[in-house]
C-alpha positions as CSV (number, residue, x, y, z in Angstrom):
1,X,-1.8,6.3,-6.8
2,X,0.0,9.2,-5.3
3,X,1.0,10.7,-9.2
4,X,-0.5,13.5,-7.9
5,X,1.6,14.8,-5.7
6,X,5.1,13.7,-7.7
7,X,3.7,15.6,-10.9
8,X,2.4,18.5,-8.7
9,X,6.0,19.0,-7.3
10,X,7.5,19.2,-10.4
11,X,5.5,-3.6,-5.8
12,X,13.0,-21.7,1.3
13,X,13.9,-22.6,3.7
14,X,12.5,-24.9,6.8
15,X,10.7,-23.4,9.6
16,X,11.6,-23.9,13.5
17,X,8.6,-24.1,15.6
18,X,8.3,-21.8,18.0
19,X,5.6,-20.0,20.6
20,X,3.7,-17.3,19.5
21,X,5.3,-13.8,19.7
22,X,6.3,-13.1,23.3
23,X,6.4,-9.8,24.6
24,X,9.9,-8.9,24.9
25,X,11.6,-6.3,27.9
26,X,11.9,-3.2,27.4
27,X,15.6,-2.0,27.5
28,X,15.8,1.5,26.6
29,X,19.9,1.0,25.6
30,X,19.1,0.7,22.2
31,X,22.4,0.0,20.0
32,X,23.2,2.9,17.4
33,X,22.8,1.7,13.9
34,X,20.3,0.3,11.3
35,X,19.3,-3.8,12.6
36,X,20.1,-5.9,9.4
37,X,18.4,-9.5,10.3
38,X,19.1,-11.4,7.4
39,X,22.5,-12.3,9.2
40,X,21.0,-13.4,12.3
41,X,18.2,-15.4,10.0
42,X,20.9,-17.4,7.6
43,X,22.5,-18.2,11.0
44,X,19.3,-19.6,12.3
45,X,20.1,-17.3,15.1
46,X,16.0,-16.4,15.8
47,X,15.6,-15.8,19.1
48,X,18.7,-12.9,18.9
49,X,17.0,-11.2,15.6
50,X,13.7,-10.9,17.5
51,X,15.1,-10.0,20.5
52,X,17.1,-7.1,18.5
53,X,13.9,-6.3,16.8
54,X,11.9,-5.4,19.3
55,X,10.7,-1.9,19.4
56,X,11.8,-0.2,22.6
57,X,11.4,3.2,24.3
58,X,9.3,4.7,20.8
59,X,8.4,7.4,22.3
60,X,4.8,6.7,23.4
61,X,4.8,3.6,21.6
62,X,5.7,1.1,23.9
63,X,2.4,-0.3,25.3
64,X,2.1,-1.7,21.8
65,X,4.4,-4.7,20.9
66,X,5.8,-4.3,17.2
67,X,9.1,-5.5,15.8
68,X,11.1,-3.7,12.9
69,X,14.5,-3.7,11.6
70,X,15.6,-4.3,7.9
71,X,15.8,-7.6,5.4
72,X,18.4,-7.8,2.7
73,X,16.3,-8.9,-0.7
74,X,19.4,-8.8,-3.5
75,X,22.7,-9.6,-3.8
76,X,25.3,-8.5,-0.9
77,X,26.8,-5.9,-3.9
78,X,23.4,-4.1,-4.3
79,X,22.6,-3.3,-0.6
80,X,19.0,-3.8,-1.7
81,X,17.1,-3.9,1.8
82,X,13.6,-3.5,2.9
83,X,12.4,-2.1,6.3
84,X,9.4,-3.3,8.0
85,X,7.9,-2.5,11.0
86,X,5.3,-5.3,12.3
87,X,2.4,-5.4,14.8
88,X,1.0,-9.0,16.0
89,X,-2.5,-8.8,16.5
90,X,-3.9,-7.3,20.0
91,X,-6.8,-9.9,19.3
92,X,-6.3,-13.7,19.3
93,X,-2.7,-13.3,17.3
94,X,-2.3,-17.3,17.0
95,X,-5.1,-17.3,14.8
96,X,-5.6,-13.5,13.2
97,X,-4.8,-12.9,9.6
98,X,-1.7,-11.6,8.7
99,X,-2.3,-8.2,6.0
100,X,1.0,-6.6,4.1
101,X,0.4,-3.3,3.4
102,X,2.1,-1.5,0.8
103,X,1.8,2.1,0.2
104,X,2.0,3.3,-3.6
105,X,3.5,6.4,-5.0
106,X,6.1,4.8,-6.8
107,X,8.4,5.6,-3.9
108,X,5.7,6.5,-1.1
109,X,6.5,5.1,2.7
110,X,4.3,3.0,4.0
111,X,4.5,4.4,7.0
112,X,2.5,6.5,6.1
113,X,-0.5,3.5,6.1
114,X,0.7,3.1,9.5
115,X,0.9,6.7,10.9
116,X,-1.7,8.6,9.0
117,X,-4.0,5.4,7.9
118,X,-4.9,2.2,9.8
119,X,-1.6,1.5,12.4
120,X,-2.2,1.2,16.2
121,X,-0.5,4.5,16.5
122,X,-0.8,7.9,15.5
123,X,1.1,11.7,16.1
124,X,-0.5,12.7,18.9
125,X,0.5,16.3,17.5
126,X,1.6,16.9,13.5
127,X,1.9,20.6,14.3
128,X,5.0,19.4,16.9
129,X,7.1,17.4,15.0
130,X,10.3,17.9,16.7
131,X,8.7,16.8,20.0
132,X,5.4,15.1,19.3
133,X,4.8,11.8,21.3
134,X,2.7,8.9,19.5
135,X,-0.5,8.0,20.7
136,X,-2.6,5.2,20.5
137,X,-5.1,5.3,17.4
138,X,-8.5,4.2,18.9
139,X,-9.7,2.7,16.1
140,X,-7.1,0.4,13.6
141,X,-6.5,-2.7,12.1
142,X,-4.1,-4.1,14.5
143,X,-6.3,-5.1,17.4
144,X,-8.2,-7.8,15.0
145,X,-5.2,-8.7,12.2
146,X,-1.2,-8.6,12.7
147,X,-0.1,-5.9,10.5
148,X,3.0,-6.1,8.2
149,X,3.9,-2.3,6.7
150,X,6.8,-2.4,4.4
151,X,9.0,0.6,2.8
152,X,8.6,-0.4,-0.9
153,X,10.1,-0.8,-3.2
154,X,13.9,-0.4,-2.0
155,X,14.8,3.5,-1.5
156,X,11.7,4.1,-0.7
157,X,10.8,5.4,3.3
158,X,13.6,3.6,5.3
159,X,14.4,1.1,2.9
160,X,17.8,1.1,1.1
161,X,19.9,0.2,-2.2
162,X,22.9,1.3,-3.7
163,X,23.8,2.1,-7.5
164,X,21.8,0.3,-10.1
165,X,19.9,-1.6,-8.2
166,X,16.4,0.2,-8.0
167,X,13.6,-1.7,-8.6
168,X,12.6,-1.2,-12.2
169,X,9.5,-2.7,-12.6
170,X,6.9,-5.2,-10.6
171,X,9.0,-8.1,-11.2
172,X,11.4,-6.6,-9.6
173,X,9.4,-5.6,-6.9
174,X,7.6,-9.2,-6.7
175,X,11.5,-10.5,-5.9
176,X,12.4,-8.5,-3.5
177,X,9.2,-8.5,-1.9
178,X,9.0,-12.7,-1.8
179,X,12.6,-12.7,-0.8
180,X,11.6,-10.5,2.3
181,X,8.6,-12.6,3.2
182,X,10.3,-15.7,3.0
183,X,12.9,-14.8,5.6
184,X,10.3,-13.4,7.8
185,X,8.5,-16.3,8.2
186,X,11.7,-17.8,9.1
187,X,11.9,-15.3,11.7
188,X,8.7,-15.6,12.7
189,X,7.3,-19.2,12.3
190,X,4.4,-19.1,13.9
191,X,2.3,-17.3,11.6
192,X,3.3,-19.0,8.7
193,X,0.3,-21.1,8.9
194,X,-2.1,-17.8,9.3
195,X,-4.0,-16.6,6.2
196,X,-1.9,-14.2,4.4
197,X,-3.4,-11.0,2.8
198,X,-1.5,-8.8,0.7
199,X,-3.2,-5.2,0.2
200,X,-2.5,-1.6,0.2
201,X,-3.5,1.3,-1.9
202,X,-3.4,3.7,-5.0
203,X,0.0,2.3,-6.7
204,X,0.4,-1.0,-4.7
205,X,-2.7,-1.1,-7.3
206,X,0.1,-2.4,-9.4
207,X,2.8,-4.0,-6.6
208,X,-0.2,-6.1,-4.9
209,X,-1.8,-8.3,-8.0
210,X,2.0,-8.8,-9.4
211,X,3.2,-9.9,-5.6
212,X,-0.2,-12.2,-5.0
213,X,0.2,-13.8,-8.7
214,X,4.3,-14.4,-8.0
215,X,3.4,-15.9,-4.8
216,X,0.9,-18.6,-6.4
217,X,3.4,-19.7,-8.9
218,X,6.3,-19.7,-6.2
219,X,3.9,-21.8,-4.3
220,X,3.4,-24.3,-7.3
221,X,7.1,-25.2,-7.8
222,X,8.1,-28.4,-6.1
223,X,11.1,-27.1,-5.0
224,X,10.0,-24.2,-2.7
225,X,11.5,-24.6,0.6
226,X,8.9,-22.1,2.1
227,X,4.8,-22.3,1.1
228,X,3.4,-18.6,2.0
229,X,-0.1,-19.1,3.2
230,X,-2.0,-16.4,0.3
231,X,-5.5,-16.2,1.1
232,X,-6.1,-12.9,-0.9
233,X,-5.5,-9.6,-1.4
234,X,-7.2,-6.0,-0.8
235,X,-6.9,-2.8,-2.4
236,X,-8.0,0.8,-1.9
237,X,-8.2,2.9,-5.3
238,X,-5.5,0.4,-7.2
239,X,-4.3,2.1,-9.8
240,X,-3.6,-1.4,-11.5
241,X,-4.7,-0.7,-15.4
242,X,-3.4,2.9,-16.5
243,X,-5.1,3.1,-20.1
244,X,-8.3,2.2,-19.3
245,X,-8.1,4.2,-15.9
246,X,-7.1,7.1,-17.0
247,X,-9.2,7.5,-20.0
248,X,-11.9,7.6,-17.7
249,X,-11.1,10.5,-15.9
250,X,-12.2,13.4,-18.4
251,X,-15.6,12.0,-17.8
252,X,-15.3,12.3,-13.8
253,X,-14.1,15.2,-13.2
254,X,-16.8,16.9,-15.9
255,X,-19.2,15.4,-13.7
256,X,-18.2,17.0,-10.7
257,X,-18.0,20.0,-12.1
258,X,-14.5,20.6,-12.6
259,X,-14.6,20.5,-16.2
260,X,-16.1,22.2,-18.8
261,X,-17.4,20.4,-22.0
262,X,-14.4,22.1,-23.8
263,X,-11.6,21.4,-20.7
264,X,-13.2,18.0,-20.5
265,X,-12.8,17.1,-24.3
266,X,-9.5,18.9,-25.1
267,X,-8.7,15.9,-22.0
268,X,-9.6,13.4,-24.0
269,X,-8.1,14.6,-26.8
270,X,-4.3,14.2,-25.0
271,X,-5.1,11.2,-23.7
272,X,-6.1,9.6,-26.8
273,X,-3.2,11.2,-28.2
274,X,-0.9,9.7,-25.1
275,X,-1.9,6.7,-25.5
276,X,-1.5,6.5,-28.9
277,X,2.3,6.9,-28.9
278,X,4.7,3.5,-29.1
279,X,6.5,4.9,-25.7
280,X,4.6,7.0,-23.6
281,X,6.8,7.7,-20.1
282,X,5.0,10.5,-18.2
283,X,8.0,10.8,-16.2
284,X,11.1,11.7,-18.2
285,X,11.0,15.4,-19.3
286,X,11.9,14.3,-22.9
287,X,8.9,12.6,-23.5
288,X,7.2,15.8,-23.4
289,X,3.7,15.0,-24.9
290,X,3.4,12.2,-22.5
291,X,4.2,14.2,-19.1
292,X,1.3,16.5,-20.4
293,X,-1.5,14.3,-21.4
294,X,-1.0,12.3,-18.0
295,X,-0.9,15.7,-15.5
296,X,-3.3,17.8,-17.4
297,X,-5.8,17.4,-15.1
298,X,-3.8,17.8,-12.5
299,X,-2.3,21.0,-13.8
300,X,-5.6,22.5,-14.5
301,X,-6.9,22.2,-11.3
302,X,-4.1,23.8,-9.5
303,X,-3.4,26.8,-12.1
304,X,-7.1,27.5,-12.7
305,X,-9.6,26.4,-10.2
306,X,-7.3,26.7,-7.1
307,X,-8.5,23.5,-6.2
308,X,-5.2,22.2,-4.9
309,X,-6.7,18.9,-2.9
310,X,-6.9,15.6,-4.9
311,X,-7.3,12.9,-2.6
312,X,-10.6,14.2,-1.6
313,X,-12.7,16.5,-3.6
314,X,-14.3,18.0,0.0
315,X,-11.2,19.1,0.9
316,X,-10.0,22.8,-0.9
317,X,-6.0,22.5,0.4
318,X,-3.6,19.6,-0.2
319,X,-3.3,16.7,2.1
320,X,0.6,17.3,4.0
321,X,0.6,14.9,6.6
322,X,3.5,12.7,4.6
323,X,5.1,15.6,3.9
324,X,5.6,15.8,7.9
325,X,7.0,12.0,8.0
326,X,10.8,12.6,7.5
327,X,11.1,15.2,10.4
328,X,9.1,12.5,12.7
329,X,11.1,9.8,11.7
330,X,14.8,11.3,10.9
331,X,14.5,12.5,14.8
332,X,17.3,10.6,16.6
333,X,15.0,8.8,19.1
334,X,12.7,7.1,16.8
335,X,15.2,6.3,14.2
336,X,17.5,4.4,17.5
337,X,14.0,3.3,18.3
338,X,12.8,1.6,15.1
339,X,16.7,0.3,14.2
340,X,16.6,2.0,11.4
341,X,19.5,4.6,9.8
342,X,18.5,8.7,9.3
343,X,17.9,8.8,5.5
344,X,14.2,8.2,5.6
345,X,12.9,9.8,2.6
346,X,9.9,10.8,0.3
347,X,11.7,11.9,-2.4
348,X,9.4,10.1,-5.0
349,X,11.0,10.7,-7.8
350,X,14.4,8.7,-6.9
351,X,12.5,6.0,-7.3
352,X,9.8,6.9,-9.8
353,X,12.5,7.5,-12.5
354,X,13.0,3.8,-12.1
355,X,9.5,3.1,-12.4
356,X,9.1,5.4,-15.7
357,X,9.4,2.4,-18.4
358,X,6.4,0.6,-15.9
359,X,4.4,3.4,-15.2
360,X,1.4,2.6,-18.1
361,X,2.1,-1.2,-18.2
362,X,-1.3,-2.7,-16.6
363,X,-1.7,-5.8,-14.0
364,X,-5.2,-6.4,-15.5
365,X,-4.7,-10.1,-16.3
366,X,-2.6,-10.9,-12.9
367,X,-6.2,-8.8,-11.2
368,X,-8.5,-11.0,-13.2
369,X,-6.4,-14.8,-12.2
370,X,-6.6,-13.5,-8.9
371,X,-10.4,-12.7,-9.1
372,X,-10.9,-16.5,-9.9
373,X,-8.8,-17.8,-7.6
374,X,-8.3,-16.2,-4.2
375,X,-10.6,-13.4,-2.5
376,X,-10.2,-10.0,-3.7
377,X,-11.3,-7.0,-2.0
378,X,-11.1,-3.8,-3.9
379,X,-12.6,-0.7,-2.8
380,X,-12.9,3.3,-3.6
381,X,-13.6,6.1,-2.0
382,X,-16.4,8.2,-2.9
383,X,-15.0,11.1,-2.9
384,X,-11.7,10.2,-4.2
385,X,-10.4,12.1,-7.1
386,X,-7.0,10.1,-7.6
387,X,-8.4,6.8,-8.1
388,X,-12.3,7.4,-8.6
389,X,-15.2,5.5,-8.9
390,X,-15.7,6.3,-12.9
391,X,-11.8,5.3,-13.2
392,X,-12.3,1.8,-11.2
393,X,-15.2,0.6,-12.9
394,X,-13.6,0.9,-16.2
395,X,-10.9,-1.1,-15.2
396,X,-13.2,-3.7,-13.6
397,X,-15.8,-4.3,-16.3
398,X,-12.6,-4.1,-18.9
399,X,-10.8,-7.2,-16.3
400,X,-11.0,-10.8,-17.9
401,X,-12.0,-12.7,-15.5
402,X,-15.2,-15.4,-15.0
403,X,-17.5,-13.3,-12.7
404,X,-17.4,-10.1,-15.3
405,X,-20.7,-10.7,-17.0
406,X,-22.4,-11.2,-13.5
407,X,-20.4,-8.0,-12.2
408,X,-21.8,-5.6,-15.0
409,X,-25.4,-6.8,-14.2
410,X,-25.7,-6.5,-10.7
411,X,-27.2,-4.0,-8.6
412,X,-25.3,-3.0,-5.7
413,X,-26.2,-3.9,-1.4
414,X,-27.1,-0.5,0.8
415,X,-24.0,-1.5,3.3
416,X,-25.2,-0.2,6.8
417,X,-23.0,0.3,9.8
418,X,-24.0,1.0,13.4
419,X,-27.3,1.9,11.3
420,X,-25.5,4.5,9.2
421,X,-25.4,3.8,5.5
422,X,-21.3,3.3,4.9
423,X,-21.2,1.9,1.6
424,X,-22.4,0.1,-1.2
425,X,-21.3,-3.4,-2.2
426,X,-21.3,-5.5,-5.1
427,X,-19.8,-9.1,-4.7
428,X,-19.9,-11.8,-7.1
429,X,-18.1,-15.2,-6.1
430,X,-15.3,-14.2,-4.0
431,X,-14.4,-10.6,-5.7
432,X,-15.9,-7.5,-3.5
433,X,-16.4,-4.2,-4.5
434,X,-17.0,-1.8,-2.2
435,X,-18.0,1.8,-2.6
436,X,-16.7,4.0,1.0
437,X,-19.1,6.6,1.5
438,X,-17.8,10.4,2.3
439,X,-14.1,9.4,1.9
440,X,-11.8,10.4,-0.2
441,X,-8.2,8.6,-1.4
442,X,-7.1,7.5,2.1
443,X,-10.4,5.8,3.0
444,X,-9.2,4.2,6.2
445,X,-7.7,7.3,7.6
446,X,-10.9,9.3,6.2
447,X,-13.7,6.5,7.7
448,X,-11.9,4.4,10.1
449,X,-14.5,2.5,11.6
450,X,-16.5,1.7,8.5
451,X,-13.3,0.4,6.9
452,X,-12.3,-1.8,9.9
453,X,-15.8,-3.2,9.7
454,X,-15.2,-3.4,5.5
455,X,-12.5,-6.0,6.1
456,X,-13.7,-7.7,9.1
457,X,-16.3,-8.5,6.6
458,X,-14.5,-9.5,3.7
459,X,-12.0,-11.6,5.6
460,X,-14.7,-13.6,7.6
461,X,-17.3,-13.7,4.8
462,X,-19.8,-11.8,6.7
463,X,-22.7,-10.5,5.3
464,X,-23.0,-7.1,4.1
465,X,-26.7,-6.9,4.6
466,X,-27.6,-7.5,7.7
């Protein structure tokens, strides 16, 4: 989750055939003006919305095909529409795995994932912004699965709404987000038959198990006019059950040394406290008790250690590389570029106060049907502080699901990569656990190469101790 840095600072129809992706001209007279495809989509006018969508004269960008533009998810009233920005796969894309990924916050970009994390491009200088370039990221997810980053929920990055309509909880979120895919693959038909992965990190910990489970039941009902191809779903320090989560952190951060005994039990004491209350919002200032017992820790470490990082507790500053996102992408030429409009924004809280009634509500049981039913990756950083390894397990062994026993009895594989020791694994069935070695929050952006290997192997079932 990306709590951190809010509190600091203050989730049918039939399909044409058609050939795989094809690369598109380049024509640098990009039309002025967000690219709203649903039109062109209820029109079955496909060939003019991917045409349209094509990402042209990014500046550095354009050896790399991607596609972006926006899909209206609610009623015409609402203006509810979500950005995407798409890469096919650079590797065999008529048979790669599709992976959504979804950024947390509530209300951070995922375009962040693709800049800072696990895109095929990257600044090629943050300290620029006003004239920076992008660059190809040598390592990233995109050469061996097509990528699918979208701004969510609506108001969040590039995406848009009007009025009332915020998102106010994961069902919400599940709509829009099934409303988006189901148009995409109308767009883009030939991957509808790919494996489908939805993932992300930190609060998508909460957005990915509520999408994956809406999905399967979408799937059930005869009268679907589209079947979305769910094969599983990944996460990276998923903040998906906030009680038992967060009653674990006292305990962490004592033994790291952060705490004291006292610091770490006066913790405890507020979050029992927190917890025990009927309506415990962390987010609106008149639930007082509640803001304080969910960013004590927080607070403490920035007014009395000075250790202003948490993300990664190697690092001793805080991690501003999204904070550098709205000057790269409000420029002129990369909003033109992308088809998007200049509002993009990481104004968390616009969104968060939606999210406030949601915020400790838990998608425990959606994580555990998943865990018997479809892969499941979810992994942590070692070093994270956000999401750590104490606050994970404690969801995990507290998950109903029919591989817990086996999970809380197991000793954990010595992962090695390129003969370096990466990670640790535990897998029972088809749930994986996976422990990152030296990274902290953002484990792909911290250990790209180890985690480009990490789902490699969970997608193609290889094993992790070889």
């Amino acid at each position: 989750m990306e709590i951190n840095l809010v509190i600091l600072f203050i989730l049918g129809v039939a399909v044409q055939t058609h050939a795989l992706t094809t690369q598109v001209p380049l024509n640098c007279d990009v039309e002025d003006g967000p690219l709203f495809l649903s039109p062109y989509i209820a029109s079955n006018n496909i060939e003019e919305a991917r045409r349209k969508s094509r990402v042209n004269c990014l500046p550095g960008g354009d050896n790399v095909e991607s596609y972006s533009g926006y899909i209206t998810v609610d009623t015409p009233s609402c203006g509810s529409n979500l950005f995407f920005w798409f890469f096919p796969a650079a590797e065999n894309p008529q048979t790669a795995p599709v992976l959504m990924w979804l950024n947390g916050g509530p209300g951070r970009s995922s375009m962040y994932g693709a800049i800072f994390e696990n895109g095929p491009l990257q600044l090629k200088d943050k300290t620029k912004l006003a004239t920076t370039v992008l660059t190809e990221r040598p390592v990233n997810w995109a050469g061996a699965f097509s990528m699918l980053y979208v701004d969510n929920p609506v108001g969040t990055g590039f995406s848009v709404t009007t009025g009332n309509c915020y998102a106010q909880n994961t069902e919400d979120v599940s709509r829009n987000l099934y409303s988006f895919m189901v148009q995409f693959y109308q767009m883009f038909p030939e991957y509808a038959s790919l494996e489908f992965y939805v993932g992300g990190q930190s609060y998508a910990g909460k957005y990915v198990p509520a999408f994956a489970y809406f999905i399967h039941h979408q799937n059930l009902n005869e009268q679907r006019t589209v079947h979305i191809p769910l094969a599983g779903v990944y996460l990276g320090g998923g903040f998906c059950d906030p009680p038992s989560m967060l009653s674990a952190l006292p305990d962490y951060l004592y033994s790291v040394g952060m705490y004291s005994k006292h610091s770490r039990d006066a913790h405890r004491q507020k979050i029992e406290e927190g917890l025990a209350k009927p309506n415990h919002n962390p987010f609106y200032p008149e639930d007082k008790d509640g803001y304080e017992y969910i960013s004590y820790y927080f607070e403490y470490m920035y007014s009395k250690t000075g250790y202003a990082s948490f993300d990664n507790i190697l690092q001793d500053k805080v991690q501003l590389d999204e904070f550098s996102l709205p000057e790269f992408f409000n420029r002129t030429d990369v909003v033109r570029a992308l088809h998007a409009q200049h509002h993009f924004s990481q104004n968390f809280l616009t969104v968060v106060m939606r999210f406030g009634n949601d915020f400790m509500k838990s998608t425990k049981l959606e994580m555990g049907f998943l865990m018997d039913h479809y892969k499941v990756l979810y992994y942590t950083g070692s070093l994270d502080v956000v999401a750590n390894i104490n606050m994970a397990e404690a969801f995990l062994l507290s998950t109903p699901w029919s591989g817990r026993e086996a999970y809380g009895t197991m000793d954990r594989i010595l992962w090695k990569y390129d003969k370096q020791l990466a990670g640790y694994v535990t897998k029972v069935n088809n749930f994986t656990r996976v422990i990152v070695r030296n990274a902290g929050h953002d484990v792909p952006h911290d250990q790209p190469e180890w985690t480009l290997a990490m789902m490699k192997n969970f997608i193609s079932d290889i094993s992790w101790s070889r």
